[in-house]
C-alpha positions as CSV (number, residue, x, y, z in Angstrom):
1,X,-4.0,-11.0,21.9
2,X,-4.0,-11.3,18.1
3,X,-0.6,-13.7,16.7
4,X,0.9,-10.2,15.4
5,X,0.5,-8.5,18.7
6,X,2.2,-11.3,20.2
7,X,4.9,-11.5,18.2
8,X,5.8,-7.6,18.4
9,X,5.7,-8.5,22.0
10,X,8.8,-11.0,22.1
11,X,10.8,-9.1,19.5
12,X,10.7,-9.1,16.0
13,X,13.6,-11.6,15.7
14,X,12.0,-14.3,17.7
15,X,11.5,-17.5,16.3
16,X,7.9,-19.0,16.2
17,X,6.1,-21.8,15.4
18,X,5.0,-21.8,11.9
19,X,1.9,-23.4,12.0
20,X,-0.6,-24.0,8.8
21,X,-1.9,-20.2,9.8
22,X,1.4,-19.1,10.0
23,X,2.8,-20.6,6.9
24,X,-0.1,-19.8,4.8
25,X,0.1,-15.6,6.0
26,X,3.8,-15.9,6.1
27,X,3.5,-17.0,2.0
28,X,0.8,-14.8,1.2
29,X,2.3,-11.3,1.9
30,X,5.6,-12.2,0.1
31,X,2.9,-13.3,-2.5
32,X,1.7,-10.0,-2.8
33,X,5.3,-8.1,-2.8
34,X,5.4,-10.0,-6.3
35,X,1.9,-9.6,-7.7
36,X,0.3,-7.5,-10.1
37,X,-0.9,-5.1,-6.9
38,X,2.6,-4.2,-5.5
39,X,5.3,-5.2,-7.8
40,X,4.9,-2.5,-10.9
41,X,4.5,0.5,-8.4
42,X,7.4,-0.7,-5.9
43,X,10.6,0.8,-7.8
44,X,12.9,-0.8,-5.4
45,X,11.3,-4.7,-6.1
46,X,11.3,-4.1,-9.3
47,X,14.9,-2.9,-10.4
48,X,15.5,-5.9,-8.3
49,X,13.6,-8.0,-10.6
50,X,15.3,-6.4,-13.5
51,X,18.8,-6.8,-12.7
52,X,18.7,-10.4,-11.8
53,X,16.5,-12.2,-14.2
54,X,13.6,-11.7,-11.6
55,X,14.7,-13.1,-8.7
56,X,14.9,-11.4,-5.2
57,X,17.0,-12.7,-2.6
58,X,14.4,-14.0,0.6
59,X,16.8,-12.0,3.2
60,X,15.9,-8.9,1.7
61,X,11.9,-9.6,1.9
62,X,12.8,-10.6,5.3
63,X,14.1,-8.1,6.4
64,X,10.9,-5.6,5.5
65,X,8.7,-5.1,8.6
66,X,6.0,-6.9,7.8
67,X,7.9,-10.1,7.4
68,X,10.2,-9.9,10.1
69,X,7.8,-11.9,12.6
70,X,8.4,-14.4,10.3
71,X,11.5,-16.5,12.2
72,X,13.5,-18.2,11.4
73,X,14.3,-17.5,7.7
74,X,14.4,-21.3,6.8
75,X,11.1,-21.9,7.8
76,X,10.2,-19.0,5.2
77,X,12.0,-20.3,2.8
78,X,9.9,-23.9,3.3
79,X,6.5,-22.6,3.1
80,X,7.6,-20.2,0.0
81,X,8.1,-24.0,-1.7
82,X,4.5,-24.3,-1.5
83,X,3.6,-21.4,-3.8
84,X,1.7,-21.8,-6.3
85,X,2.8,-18.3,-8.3
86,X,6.8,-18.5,-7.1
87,X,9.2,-20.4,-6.9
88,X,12.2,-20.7,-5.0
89,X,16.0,-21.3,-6.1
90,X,17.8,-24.1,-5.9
91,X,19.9,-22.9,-3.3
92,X,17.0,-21.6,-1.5
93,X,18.3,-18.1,-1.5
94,X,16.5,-16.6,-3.5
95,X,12.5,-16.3,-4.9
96,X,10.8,-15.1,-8.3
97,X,7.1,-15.1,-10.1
98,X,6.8,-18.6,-12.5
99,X,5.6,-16.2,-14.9
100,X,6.3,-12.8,-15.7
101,X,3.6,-10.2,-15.3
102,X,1.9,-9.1,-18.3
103,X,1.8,-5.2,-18.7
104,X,0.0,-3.4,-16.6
105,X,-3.0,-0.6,-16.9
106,X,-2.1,2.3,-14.4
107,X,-4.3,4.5,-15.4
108,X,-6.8,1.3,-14.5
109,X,-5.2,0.9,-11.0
110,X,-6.3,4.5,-9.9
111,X,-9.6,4.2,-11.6
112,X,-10.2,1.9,-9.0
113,X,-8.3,3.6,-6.1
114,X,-10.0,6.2,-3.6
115,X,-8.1,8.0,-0.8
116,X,-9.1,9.0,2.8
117,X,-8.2,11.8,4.4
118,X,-8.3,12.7,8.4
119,X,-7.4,9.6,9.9
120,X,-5.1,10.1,13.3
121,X,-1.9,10.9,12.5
122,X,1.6,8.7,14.0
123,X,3.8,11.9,15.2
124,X,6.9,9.3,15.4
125,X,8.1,6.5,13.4
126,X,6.1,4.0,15.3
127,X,6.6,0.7,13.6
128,X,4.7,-1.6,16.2
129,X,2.0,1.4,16.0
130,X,2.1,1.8,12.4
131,X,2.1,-2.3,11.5
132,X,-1.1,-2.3,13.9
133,X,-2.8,0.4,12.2
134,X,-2.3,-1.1,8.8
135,X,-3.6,-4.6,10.2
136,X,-6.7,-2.7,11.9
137,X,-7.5,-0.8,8.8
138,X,-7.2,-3.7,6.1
139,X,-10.0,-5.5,8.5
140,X,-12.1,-2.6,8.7
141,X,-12.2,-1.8,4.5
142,X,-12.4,-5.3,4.0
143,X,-15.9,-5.0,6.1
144,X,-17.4,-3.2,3.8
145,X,-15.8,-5.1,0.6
146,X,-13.3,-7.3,-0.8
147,X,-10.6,-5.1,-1.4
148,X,-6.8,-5.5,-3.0
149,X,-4.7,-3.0,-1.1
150,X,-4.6,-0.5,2.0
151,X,-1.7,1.6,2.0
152,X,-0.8,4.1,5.1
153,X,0.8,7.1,3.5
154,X,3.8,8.7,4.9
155,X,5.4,12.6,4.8
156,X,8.7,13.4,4.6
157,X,9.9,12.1,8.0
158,X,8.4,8.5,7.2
159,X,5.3,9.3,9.9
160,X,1.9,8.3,8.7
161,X,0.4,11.6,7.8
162,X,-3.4,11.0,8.0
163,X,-3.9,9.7,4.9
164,X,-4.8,6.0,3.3
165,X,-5.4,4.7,-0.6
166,X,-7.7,2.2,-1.1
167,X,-7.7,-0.2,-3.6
168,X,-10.6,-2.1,-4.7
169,X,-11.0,-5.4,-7.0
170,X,-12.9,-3.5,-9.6
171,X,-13.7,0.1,-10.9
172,X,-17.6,-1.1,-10.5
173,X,-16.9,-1.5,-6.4
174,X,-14.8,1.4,-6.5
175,X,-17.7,3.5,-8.1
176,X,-20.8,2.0,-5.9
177,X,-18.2,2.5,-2.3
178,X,-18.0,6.9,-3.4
179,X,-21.2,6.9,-4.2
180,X,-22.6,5.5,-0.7
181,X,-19.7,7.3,1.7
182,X,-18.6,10.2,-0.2
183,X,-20.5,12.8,2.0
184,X,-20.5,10.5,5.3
185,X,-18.0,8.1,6.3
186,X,-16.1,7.8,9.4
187,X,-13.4,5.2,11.3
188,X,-14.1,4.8,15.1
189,X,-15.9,8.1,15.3
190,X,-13.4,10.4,13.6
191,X,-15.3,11.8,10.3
192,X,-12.8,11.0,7.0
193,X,-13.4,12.9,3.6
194,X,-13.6,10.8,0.7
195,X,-12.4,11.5,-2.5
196,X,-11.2,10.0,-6.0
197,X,-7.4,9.5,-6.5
198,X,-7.7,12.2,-9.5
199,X,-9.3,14.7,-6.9
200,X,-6.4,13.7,-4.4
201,X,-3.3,14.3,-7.4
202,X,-5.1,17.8,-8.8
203,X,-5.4,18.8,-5.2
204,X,-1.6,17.3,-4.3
205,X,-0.2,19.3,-7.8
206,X,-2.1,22.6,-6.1
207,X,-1.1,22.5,-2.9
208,X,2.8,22.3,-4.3
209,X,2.2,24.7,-7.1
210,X,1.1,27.3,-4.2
211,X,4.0,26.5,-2.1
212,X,6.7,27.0,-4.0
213,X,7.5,31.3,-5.3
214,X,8.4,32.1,-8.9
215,X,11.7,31.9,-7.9
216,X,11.8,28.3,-7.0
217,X,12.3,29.1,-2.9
218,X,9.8,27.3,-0.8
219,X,7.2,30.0,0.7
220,X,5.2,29.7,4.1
221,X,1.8,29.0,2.5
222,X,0.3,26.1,4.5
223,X,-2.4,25.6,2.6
224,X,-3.5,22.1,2.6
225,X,-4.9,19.6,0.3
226,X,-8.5,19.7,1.4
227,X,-8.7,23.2,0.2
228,X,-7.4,22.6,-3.2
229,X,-9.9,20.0,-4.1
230,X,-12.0,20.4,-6.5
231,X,-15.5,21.5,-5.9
232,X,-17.5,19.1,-7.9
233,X,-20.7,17.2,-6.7
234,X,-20.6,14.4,-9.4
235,X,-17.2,13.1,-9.3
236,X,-16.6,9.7,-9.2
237,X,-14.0,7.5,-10.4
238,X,-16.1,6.7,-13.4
239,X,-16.6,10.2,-14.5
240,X,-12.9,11.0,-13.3
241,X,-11.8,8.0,-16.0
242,X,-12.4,10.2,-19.1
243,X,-9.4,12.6,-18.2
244,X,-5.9,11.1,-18.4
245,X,-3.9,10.8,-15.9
246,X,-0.4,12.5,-15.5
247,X,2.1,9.7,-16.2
248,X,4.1,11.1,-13.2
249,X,1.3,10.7,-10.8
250,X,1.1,6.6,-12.4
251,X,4.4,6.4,-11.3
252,X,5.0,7.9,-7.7
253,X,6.7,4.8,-5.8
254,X,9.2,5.3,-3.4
255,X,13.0,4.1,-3.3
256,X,12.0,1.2,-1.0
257,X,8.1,0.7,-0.9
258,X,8.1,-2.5,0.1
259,X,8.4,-1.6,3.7
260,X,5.3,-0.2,3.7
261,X,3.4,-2.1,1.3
262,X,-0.3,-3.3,2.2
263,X,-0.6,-7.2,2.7
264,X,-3.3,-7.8,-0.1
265,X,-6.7,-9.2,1.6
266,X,-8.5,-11.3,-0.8
């Protein structure tokens, strides 16, 4: 039984023993709520950030799922001392980057993003089932290459809907993974369709453009995003890099990403 598994299995509030493994896991996912990665798509972080001179209290990143293993709170707070990208109050109540992040690229970020589609969907807002998904699937990516991010997408009742972004460490990785996979690729047997993150937001902008009437009312088409995407042989991120991308699609977080962010694998 992996340390995760066991600690969904004696509740998420129980306290452990924060080893060296512990301590160094427990610092590097609240690392990566603050790095370059998470922290300028995660809206609700970052107007955190913004109204308090950077700082976030530590009960609030405790209290996302994938930190609440992490028991008791003090013991976080000690191992978060040891950072060498954050430091901690005075008080100990709160946490924030030693230095600010520099501006970032987004139309870079999803240059090097590509999203799979047809995974098994979660019909229920499984956490214990949804945390162990996230943990297999950052594993099995990270087979095949370094990468920074896995994030699980969601639909509109917060169940993961079949659908994972990938990000890698560079466009070149990005570029050589579509070419090899893009026509065969499978997870445990089930087939997945590959495709750039500008083929996934045309095909996203489609499917709502055809589901909504002139009028504005919602209609019954159920036409999904597979059938919107475009039909081209020789995309790949790098071709897809000379077309901007909508600034709205650069900024989709949700209210309160952090929840669901991706522990970044390095």
């Amino acid at each position: 039984m992996s340390f995760s598994q066991e600690i969904r299995r004696r509740g998420s509030y129980a306290p452990i023993d924060f080893t060296p493994e512990v301590s160094q896991a427990c610092r590097k996912q609240v690392e990566f709520y603050f790095s370059e990665y998470n922290l300028p798509y995660d809206k609700f972080l970052r107007s955190l950030c913004e109204q308090n001179d950077g700082w976030i209290p530590i009960t609030t990143l405790a209290s996302f799922n994938r930190m609440k293993k992490y028991r008791p709170v003090d013991k976080v707070v000690d191992c978060l001392k040891d950072s060498t990208i954050l430091e901690v109050s005075a008080d100990g109540e709160n946490v924030r980057r030693k230095s600010p992040l520099e501006t970032v690229d987004f139309k870079d970020r999803n240059e090097r993003v590509l999203v799979f589609m047809n995974f098994k969907k979660i019909e229920n807002e499984d956490k214990d089932k949804f945390l162990e998904l996230q943990e297999e699937l950052e594993k099995f990516f990270n087979g095949f290459t370094t990468v920074n991010q896995v994030r699980l997408k969601k639909d509109h009742k917060k169940y993961f809907n079949g659908v994972v972004e990938v990000e890698f460490k560079t466009k070149e990785e990005c570029v050589k993974f579509f070419e090899e996979h893009k026509t065969d690729f499978s997870y445990q047997g089930q087939p997945l369709e590959v495709v750039t993150k500008k083929q996934y937001s045309l095909a996203k902008n489609a499917t709502r453009s055809k589901n909504f009437g002139g009028s504005g009312q919602k209609t019954r088409s159920l036409t999904g995003y597979r059938k919107n995407i475009p039909k081209t042989n020789d995309e790949t991120p790098e071709a897809s890099s000379e077309s901007k991308l909508s600034e709205g699609d650069a900024n989709a977080p949700t209210e309160k990403k952090s929840e669901e962010s991706a522990t970044e694998t390095a």
